[in-house]
C-alpha positions as CSV (number, residue, x, y, z in Angstrom):
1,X,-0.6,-57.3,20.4
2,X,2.1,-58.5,17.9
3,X,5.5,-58.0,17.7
4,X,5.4,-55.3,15.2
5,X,2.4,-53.5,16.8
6,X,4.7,-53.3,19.8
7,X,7.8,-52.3,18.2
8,X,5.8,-49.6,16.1
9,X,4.5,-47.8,19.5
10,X,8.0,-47.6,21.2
11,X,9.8,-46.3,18.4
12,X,6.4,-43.8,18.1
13,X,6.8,-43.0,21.3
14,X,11.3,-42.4,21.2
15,X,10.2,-40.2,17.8
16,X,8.3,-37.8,19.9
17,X,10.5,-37.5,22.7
18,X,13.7,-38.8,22.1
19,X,15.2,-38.0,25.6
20,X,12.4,-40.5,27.1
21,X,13.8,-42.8,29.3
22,X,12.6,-46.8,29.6
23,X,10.5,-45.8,32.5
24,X,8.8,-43.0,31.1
25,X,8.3,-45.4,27.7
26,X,6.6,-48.2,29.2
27,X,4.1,-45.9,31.0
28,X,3.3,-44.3,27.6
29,X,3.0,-47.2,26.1
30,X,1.5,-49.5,28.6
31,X,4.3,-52.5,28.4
32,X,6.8,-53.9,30.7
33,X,10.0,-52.3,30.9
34,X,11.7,-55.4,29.6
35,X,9.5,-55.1,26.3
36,X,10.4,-51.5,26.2
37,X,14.2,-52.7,27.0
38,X,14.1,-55.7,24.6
39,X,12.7,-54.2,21.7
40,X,14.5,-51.2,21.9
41,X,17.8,-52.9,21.7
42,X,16.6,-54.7,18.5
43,X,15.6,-51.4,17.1
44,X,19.5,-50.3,17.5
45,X,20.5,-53.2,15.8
46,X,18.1,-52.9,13.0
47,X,19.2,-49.3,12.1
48,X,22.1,-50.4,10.8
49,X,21.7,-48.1,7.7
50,X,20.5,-44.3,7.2
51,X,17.0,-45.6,5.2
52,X,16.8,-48.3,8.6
53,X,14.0,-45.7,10.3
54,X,11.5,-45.9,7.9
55,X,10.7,-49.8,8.0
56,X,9.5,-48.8,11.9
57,X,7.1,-46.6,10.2
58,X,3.8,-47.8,9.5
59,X,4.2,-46.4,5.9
60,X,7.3,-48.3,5.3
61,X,6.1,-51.7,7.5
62,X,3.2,-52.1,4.8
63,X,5.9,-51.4,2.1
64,X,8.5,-53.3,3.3
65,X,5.2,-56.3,3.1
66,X,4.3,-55.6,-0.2
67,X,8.3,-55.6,-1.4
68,X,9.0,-59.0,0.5
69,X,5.8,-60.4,-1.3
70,X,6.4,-59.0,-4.9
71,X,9.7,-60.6,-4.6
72,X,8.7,-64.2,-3.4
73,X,5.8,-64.0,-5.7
74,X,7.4,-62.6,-8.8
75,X,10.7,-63.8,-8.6
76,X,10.0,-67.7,-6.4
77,X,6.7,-68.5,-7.6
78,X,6.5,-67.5,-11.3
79,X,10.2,-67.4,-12.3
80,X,11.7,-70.2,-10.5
81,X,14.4,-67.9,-8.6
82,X,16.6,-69.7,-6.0
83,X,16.4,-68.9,-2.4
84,X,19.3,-68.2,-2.3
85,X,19.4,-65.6,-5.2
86,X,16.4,-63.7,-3.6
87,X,18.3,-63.8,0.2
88,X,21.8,-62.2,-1.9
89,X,18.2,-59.8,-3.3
90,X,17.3,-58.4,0.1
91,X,20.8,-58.6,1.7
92,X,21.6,-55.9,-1.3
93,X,18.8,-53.3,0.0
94,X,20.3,-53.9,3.7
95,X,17.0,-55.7,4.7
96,X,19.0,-58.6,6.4
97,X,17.7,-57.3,10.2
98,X,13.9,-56.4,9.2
99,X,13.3,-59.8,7.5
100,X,13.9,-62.8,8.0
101,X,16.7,-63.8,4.8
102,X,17.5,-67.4,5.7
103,X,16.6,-69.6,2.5
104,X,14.7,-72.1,4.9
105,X,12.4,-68.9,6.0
106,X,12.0,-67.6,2.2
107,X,10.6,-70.7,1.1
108,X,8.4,-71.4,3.9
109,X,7.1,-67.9,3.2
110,X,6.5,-69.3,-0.6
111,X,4.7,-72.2,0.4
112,X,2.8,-70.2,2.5
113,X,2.0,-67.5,0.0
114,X,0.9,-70.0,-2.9
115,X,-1.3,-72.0,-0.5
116,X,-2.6,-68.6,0.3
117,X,-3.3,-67.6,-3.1
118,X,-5.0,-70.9,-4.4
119,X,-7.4,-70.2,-1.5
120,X,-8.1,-67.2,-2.4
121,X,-8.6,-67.9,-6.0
122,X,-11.0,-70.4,-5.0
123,X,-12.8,-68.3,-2.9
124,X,-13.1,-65.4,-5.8
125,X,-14.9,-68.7,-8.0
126,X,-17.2,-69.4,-5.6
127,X,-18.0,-65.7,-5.5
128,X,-18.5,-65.3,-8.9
129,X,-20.6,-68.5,-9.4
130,X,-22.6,-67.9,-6.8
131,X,-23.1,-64.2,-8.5
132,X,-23.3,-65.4,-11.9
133,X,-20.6,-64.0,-12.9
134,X,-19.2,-66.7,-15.0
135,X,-18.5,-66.0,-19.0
136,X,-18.1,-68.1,-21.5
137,X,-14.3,-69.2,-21.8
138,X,-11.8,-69.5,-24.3
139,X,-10.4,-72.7,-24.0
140,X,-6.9,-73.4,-24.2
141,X,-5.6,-77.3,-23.9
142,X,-2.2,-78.4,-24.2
143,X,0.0,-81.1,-22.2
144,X,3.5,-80.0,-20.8
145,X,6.2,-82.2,-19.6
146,X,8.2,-81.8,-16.6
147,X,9.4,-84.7,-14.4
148,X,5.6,-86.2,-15.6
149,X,3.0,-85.0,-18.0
150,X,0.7,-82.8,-16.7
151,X,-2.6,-81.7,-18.6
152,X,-3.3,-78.2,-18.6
153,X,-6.5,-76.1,-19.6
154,X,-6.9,-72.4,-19.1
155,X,-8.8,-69.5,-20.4
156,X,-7.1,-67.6,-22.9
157,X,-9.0,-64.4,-22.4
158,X,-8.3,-64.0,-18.6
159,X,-5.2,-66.1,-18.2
160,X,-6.6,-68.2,-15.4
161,X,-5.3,-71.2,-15.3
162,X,-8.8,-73.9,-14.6
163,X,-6.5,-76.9,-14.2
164,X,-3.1,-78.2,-14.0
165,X,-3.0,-81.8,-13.1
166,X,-0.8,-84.6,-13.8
167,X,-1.7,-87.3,-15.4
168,X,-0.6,-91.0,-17.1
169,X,-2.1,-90.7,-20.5
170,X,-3.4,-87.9,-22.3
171,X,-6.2,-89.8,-24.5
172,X,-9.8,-88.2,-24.9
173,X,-11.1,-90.1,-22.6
174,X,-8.7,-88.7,-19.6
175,X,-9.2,-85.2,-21.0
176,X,-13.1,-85.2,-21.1
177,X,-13.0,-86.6,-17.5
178,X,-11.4,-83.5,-16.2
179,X,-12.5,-81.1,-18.5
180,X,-16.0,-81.8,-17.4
181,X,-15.1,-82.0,-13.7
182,X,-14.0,-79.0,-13.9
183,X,-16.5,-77.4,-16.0
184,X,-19.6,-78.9,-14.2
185,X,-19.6,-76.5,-10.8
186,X,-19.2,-73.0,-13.0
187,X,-22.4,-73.6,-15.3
188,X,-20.5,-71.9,-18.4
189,X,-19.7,-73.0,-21.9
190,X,-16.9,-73.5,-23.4
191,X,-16.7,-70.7,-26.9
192,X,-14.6,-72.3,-28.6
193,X,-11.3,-74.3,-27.7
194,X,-7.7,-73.4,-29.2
195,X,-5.2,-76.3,-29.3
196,X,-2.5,-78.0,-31.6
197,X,-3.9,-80.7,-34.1
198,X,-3.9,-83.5,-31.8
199,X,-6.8,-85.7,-32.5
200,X,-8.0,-86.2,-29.0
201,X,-7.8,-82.6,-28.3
202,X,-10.0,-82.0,-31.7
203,X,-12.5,-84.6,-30.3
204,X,-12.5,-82.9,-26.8
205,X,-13.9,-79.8,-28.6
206,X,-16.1,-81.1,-31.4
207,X,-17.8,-84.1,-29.4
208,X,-17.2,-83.9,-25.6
209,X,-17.5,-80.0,-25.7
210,X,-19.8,-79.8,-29.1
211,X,-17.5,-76.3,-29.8
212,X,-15.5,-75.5,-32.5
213,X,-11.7,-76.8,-32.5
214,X,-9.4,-73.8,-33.5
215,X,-5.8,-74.6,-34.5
216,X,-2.6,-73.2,-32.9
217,X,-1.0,-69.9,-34.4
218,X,1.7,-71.0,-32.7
219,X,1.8,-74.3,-33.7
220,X,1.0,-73.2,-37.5
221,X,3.9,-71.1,-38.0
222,X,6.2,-73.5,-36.3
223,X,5.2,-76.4,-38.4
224,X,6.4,-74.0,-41.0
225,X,9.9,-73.1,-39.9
226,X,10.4,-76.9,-38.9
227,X,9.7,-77.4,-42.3
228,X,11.9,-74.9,-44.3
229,X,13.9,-72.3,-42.4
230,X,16.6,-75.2,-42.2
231,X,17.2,-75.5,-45.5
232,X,17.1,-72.1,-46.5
233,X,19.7,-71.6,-43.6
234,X,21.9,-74.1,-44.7
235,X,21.9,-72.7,-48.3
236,X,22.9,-69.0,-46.9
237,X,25.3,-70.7,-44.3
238,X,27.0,-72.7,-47.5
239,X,27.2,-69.1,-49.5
240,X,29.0,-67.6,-46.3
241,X,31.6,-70.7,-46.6
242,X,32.3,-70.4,-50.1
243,X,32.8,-66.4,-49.5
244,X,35.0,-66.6,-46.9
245,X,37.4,-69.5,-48.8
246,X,36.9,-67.0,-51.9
247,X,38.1,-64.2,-49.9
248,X,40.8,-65.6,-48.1
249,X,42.0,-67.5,-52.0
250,X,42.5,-63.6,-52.8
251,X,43.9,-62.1,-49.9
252,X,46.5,-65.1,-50.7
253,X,47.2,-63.9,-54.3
254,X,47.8,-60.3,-53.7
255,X,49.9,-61.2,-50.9
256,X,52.0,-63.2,-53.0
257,X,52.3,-60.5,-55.8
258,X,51.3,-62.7,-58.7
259,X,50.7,-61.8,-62.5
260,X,47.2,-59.5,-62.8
261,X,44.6,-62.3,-64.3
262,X,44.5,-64.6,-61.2
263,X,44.2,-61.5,-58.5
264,X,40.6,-60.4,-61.3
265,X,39.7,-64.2,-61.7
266,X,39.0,-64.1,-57.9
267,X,37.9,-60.8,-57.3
268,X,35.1,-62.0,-59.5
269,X,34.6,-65.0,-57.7
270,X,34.3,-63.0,-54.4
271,X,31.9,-60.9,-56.0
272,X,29.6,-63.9,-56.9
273,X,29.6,-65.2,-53.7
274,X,28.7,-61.6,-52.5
275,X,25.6,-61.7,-54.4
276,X,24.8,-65.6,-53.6
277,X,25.0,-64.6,-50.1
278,X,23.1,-61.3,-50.8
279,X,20.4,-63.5,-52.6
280,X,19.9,-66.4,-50.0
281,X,19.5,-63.2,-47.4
282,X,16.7,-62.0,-49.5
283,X,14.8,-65.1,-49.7
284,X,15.3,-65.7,-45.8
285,X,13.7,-62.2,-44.9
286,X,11.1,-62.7,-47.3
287,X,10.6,-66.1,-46.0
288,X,10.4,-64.6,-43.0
289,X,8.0,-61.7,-43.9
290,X,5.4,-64.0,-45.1
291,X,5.1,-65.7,-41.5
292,X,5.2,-62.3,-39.9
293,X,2.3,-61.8,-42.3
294,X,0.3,-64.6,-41.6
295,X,0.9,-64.1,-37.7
296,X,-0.6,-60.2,-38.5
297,X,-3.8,-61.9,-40.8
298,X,-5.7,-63.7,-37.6
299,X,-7.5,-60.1,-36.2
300,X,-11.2,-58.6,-36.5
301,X,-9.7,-55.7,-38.3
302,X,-6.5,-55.3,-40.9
303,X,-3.5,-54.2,-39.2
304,X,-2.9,-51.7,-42.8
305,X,-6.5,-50.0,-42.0
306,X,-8.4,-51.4,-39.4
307,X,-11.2,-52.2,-41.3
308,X,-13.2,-55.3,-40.6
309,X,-12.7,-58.8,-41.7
310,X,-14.7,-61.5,-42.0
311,X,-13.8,-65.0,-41.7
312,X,-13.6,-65.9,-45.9
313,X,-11.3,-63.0,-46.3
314,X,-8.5,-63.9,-43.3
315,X,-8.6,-67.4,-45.1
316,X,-7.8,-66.3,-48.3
317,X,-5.1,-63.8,-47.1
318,X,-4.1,-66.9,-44.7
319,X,-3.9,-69.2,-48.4
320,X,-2.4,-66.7,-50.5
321,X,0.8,-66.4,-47.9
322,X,0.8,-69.8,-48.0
323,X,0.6,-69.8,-52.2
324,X,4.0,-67.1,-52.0
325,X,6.0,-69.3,-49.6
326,X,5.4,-72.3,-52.0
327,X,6.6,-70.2,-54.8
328,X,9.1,-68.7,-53.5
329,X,10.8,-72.2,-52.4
330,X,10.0,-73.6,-56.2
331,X,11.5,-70.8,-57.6
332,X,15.1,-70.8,-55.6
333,X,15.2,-74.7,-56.2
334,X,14.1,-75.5,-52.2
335,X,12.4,-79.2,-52.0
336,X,8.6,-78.3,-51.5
337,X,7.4,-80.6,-48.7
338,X,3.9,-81.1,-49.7
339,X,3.5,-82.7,-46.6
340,X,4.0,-79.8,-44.5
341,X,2.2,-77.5,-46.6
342,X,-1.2,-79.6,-47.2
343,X,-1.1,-79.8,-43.5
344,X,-1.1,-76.1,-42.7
345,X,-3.5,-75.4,-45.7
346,X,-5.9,-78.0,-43.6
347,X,-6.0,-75.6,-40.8
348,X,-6.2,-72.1,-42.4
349,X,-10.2,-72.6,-42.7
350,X,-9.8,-73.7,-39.0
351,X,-8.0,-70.8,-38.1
352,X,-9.7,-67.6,-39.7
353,X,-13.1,-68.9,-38.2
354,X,-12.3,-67.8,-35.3
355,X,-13.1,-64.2,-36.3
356,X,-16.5,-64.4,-37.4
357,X,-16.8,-66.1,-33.9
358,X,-15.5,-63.1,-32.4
359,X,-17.6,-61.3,-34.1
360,X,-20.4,-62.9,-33.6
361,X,-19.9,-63.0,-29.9
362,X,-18.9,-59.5,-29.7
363,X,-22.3,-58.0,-31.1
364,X,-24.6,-60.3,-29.0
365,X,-22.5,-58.7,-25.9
366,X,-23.2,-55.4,-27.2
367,X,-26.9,-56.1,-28.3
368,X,-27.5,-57.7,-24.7
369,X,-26.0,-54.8,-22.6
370,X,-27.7,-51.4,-23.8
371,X,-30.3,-50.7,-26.9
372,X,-28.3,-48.2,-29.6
373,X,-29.4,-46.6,-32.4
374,X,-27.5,-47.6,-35.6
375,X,-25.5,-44.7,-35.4
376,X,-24.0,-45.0,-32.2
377,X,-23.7,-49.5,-33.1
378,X,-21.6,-47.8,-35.9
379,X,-19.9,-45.8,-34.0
380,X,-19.0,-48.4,-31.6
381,X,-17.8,-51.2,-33.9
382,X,-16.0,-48.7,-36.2
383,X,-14.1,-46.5,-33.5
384,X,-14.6,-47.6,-30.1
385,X,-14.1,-51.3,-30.4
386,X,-10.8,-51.3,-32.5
387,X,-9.8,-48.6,-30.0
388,X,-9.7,-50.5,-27.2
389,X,-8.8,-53.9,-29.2
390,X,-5.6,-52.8,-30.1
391,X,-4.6,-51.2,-27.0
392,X,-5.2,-54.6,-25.5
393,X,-3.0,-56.1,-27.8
394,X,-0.4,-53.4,-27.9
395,X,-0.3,-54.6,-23.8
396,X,0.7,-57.9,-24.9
397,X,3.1,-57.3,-27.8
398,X,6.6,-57.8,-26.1
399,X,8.3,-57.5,-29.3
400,X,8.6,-54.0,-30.6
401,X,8.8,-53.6,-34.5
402,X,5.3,-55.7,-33.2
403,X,4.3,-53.3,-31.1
404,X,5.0,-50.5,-33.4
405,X,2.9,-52.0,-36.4
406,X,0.2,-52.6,-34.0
């Protein structure tokens, strides 16, 4: 019998009969009367505080579990919080007496919990490959550099992580090796693979995977703010400087009294700075209204009206936001890197084939699970399935004029 099992039944036992001597306690319980003496005393010097009682309870033992490892797991594992952060943590809900605070303890407790997690994680896979319960998988590939370069490939649609393994190089040749390691044991395909524009990462997906490469949102629209959102911010950060020197150059005149003409002279230059800074503000949120657009193009259905898009049509959305942000640098005298822009037009094709991929995969799932009549196969791809694919990606909108348009 553990330590907790033993504590649990004395304090049990001094619930129901508080007047119960040591004696009386161990014959109820069936331990020594040192135990009962022992462990008493260290249930005196755990109540310290009026909520102390319920950790003895079997209720608040499996709570007080569940608390400890939320924190460790939450906080230590995926966050990176200090040990000594998370020991100030429990010391602040007086839990310094029912566990064990010292930073040492916490992070043998972590090591212990992440071992105990990858094994379990590896023990769900074999389950579900020995069930056949292995998908196809959304690749995701990308290389991420802490003290080394470590290679990492996961599956976008469940957020498992397949590998995460360091390595020297990050040529094809290094990727394909571990892909297919990885790959071989799970008997699944890869449906497609999402990464940046690297070529090895291309070549993993056309020729060592033979599965369509898809380019990076994420790395789209940043290849576009790399490219321009520091010159239009310098331009509006230049209009702010001349309206503040143009505002302080009159507060100096009609502190000084002079004649009328100079005091107008720069009221009108303050009001042309006004509306240079009012103009550059414009073109940054339009600027900045077009990416939010292109960001809101790459869905199976419009965002205005939920209708269904193919392919063709995200693409040409995708090329006409492209088209406006071109103009709208020519037309405020921005330098138009060609360079940029002919790169992220070579993706865009890239990009919005993802959906009819989506589609595609979506329908055979359907198709493969129940037989229904075209009424109710219009009735799911027209209600149910937006339904349900928008409340998934409502979930994982943190940003809330995001949220709210989804």
């Amino acid at each position: 019998m553990g330590f907790w099992q033993r504590s649990r039944l004395i304090f049990n036992s001094f619930r129901d009969n508080a007047n119960a001597s040591i004696r009386q306690v161990a014959r109820h319980t069936g331990l020594s009367k040192s135990s009962v003496h022992r462990l008493g005393q260290a249930m005196e010097r755990r109540n310290g505080h009026p909520e102390s009682w319920f950790w003895e309870t079997e209720e608040g033992h499996r709570w007080l579990i569940r608390l400890v490892v939320a924190a460790l797991y939450h906080f230590g594992l995926k966050r990176g919080v200090g040990a000594e952060t998370m020991r100030a943590f429990f010391a602040c809900l007086h839990l310094e007496q029912q566990v064990g605070c010292a930073p040492s303890t916490l992070r043998a407790v972590m090591e212990q919990l992440e071992h105990l997690i990858l094994e379990t994680t590896e023990a769900w896979e074999r389950e579900g490959i020995a069930q056949g319960q292995m998908g196809p998988i959304v690749g995701s590939v990308d290389e991420t550099f802490l003290e080394r370069m470590m290679l990492v490939f996961m599956d976008l649609v469940s957020g498992y992580i397949l590998f995460e393994e360091v390595a020297d190089d990050r040529t094809y040749e290094t990727w394909y090796g571990r892909v297919k390691a990885r790959l071989a044991p799970m008997k699944t395909r890869v449906l497609y693979l999402v990464s940046d524009r690297a070529k090895a990462l291309i070549k993993l997906a056309e020729t060592g995977l033979e599965c369509p490469s898809i380019p990076d949102v994420f790395h789209l629209l940043y290849d576009l703010v790399k490219g321009y959102s520091l010159a239009i911010s310098s331009q509006l950060k230049a209009a702010h400087q001349a309206l503040s020197q143009a505002q302080a150059h009159l507060d100096k005149l009609q502190a000084s009294g002079t004649s009328e003409t100079e005091p107008q002279a720069a009221q009108s230059a303050v009001a042309a700075c006004e509306a240079e800074v009012s103009h550059w503000e414009q073109v940054r949120e339009t600027y900045r209204a077009h990416l939010k657009a292109m960001s809101l193009q790459v869905f199976p259905w419009r965002v205005t009206d939920s209708t269904p898009q193919t392919s063709q049509e995200v693409e040409a959305h995708l090329t006409a936001e492209v088209a406006a942000i071109q103009e709208l640098l020519e037309s405020n005298g921005l330098p138009v890197k060609q360079k940029v822009l002919g790169k992220v037009r070579q993706q865009l094709a890239g990009l919005a084939g993802v959906i009819d991929l989506w589609w595609q995969e979506v329908r055979q799932g359907v198709q493969s699970q129940i037989v229904l009549t075209p009424m109710w196969a219009n009735w799911v791809e027209a209600h149910l399935l937006p339904l349900m694919y928008w409340e998934q990606q409502v979930l994982r909108t943190r940003c809330p004029r995001r949220k709210a348009k989804l």
